[in-house]
C-alpha positions in Angstrom: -20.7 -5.0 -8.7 -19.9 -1.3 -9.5 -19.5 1.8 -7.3 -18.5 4.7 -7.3 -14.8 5.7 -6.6 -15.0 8.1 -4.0 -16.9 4.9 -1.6 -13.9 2.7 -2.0 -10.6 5.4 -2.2 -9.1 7.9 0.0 -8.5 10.2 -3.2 -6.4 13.8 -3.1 -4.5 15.9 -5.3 -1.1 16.5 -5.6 1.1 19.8 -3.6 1.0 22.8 -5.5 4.5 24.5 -5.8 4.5 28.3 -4.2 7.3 30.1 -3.8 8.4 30.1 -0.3 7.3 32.6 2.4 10.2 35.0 3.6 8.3 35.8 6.6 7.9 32.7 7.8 10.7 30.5 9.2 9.8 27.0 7.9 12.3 23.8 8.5 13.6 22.7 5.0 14.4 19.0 4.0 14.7 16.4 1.2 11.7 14.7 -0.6 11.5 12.4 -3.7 8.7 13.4 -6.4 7.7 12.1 -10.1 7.1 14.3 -13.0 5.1 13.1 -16.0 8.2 13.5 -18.6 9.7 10.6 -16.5 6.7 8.4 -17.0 6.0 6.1 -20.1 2.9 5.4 -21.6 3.0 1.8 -21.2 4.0 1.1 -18.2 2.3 0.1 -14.9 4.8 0.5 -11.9 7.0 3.3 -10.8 10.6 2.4 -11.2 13.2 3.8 -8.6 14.9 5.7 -11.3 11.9 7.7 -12.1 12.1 9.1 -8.9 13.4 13.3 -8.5 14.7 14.5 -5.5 13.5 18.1 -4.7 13.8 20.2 -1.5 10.7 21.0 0.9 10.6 24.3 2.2 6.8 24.7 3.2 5.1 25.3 6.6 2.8 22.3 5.9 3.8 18.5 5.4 3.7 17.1 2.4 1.3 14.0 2.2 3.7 11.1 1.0 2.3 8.5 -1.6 1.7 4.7 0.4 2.6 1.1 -1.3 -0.2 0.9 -3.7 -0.6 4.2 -3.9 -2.1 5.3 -7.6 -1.2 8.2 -9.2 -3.5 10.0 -12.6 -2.4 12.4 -14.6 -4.6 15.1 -14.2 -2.6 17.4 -16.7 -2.8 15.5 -20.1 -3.7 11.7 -21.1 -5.0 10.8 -17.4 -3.1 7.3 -17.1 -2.8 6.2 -14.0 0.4 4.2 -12.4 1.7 2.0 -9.5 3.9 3.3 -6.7 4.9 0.1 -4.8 7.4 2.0 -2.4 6.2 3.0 1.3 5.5 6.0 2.9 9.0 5.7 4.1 10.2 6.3 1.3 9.1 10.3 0.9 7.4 10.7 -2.1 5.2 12.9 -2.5 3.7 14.3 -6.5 2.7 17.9 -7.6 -0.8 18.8 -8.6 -0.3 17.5 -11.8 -1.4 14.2 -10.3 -4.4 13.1 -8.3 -3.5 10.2 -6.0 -6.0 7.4 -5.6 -5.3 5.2 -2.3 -7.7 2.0 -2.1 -9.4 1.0 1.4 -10.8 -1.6 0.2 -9.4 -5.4 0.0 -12.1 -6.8 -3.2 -9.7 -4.7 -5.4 -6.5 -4.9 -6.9 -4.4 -1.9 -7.9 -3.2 -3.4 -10.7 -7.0 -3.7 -12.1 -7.8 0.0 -11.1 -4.2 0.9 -13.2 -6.1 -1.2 -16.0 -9.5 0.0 -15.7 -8.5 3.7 -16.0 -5.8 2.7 -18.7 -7.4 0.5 -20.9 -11.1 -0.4 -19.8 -13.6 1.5 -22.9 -15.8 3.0 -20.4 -13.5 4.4 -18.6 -11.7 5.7 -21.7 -15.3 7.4 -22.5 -15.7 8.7 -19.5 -12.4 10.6 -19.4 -13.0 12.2 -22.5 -16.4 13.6 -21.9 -15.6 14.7 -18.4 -12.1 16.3 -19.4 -11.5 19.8 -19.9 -9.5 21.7 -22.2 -9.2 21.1 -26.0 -5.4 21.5 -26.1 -4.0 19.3 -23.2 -6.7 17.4 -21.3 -7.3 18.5 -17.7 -9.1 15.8 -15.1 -10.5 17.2 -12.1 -10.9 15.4 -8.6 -14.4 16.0 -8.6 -15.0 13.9 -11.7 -12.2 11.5 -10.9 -14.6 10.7 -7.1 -17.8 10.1 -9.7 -16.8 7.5 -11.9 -17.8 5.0 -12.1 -15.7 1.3 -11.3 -16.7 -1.9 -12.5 -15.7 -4.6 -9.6 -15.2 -8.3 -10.9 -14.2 -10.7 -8.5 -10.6 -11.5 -7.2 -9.9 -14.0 -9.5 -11.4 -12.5 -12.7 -9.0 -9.7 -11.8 -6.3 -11.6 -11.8 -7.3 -13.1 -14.9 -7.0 -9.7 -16.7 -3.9 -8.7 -14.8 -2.7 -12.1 -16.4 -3.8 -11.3 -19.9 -2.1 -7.5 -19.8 1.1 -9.0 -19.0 1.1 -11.3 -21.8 0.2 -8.8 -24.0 3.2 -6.6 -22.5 5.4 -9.6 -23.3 4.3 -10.0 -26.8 4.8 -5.9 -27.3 8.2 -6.7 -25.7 9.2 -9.2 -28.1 8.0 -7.1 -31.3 9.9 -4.1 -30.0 12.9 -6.7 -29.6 12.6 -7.8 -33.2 12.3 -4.7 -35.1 15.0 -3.4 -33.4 16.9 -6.4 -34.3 15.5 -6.3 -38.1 16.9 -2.5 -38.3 20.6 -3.9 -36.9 20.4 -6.1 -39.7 19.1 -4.0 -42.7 21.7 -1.4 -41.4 24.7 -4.2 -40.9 23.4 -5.3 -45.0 23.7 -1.9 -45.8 27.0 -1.3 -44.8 28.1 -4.7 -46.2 26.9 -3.6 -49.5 28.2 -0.8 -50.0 31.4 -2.3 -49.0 31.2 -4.6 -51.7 30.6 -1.7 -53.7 33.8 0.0 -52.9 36.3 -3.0 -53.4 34.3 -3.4 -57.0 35.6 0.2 -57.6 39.3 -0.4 -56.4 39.8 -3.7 -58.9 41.6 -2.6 -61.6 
């Protein structure tokens, strides 16, 4: 099956940040956002300590991401990521990012995350529909058009189950070279003690 985006998500762009209005009286109060410096390539879901707190002080509400909620970065490589809070929660992103909420049940999050991320069409079509030379810019209109590939529930979590693995793997190559730099460093220092009690035999 395959359909467009815009027939199975609520999809809207991020608040852009004005200055605030000095004729207007507007009650002020405390929101969490994300900013794209916080994000890393890799990963999937929004941790808690990614999260910015940041003060409200506009006449209109902001609209607050939902568990499940996706966000794209419209401003640069668009990858998309996981919120898995609630609206509780009060998190609300800047225009930077174009939210993707699913209203559908025959699709997972976690395959949308790795359809936009990873899937080759998708990939294409990002880079033919992007603007700007310098840092890519992905607009809402062209995020609504594309065009998503639906397997079923269980081929879905097939490739959910086949990204993680592959995250482990990365994991444990990350692990190693880390460890194999500890120990060219550790053989370095060991040699050039050796080195310095040569010198001090007489």
């Amino acid at each position: 099956m395959e359909t467009k985006l815009k027939n199975i998500a609520e999809i809207y762009t991020g608040f852009t940040q004005r200055p605030p209005n000095p004729d207007k009286s507007v009650n002020t109060f405390d929101l969490k956002t994300i900013q794209i410096k916080d994000l890393i390539k890799d990963q999937v879901t929004i941790t808690n300590d990614q999260l910015s707190e940041i003060e409200w002080a506009y006449d209109s509400k902001p609209q607050f991401l939902k568990h499940n909620s996706l966000i794209v970065v419209a401003r640069g490589e668009p990858n998309a990521y996981i919120f898995k809070g609630n609206i509780q929660d009060q998190v609300a992103v800047s225009n930077q990012f174009i939210v993707v909420n699913l209203n559908t049940d025959i699709l997972k999050p976690e395959y949308l995350a790795w359809y936009f991320n990873h899937s080759q069409a998708m990939r294409s079509y990002f880079e033919m529909n992007s603007r700007g030379s310098m840092l890519m810019m992905l607009s809402i209109s062209i995020l609504k058009e594309a065009s998503i590939i639906i397997p079923s529930l269980d081929q879905q979590h097939e490739i959910h189950g086949l990204l993680n693995e592959s995250m482990k793997d990365k994991t444990i190559v990350a692990y190693t070279q880390r460890l194999m730099k500890l120990r060219a460093e550790y053989n370095q220092a060991k040699c050039e003690q050796i080195l310095l009690q040569a010198q001090t035999v007489q």
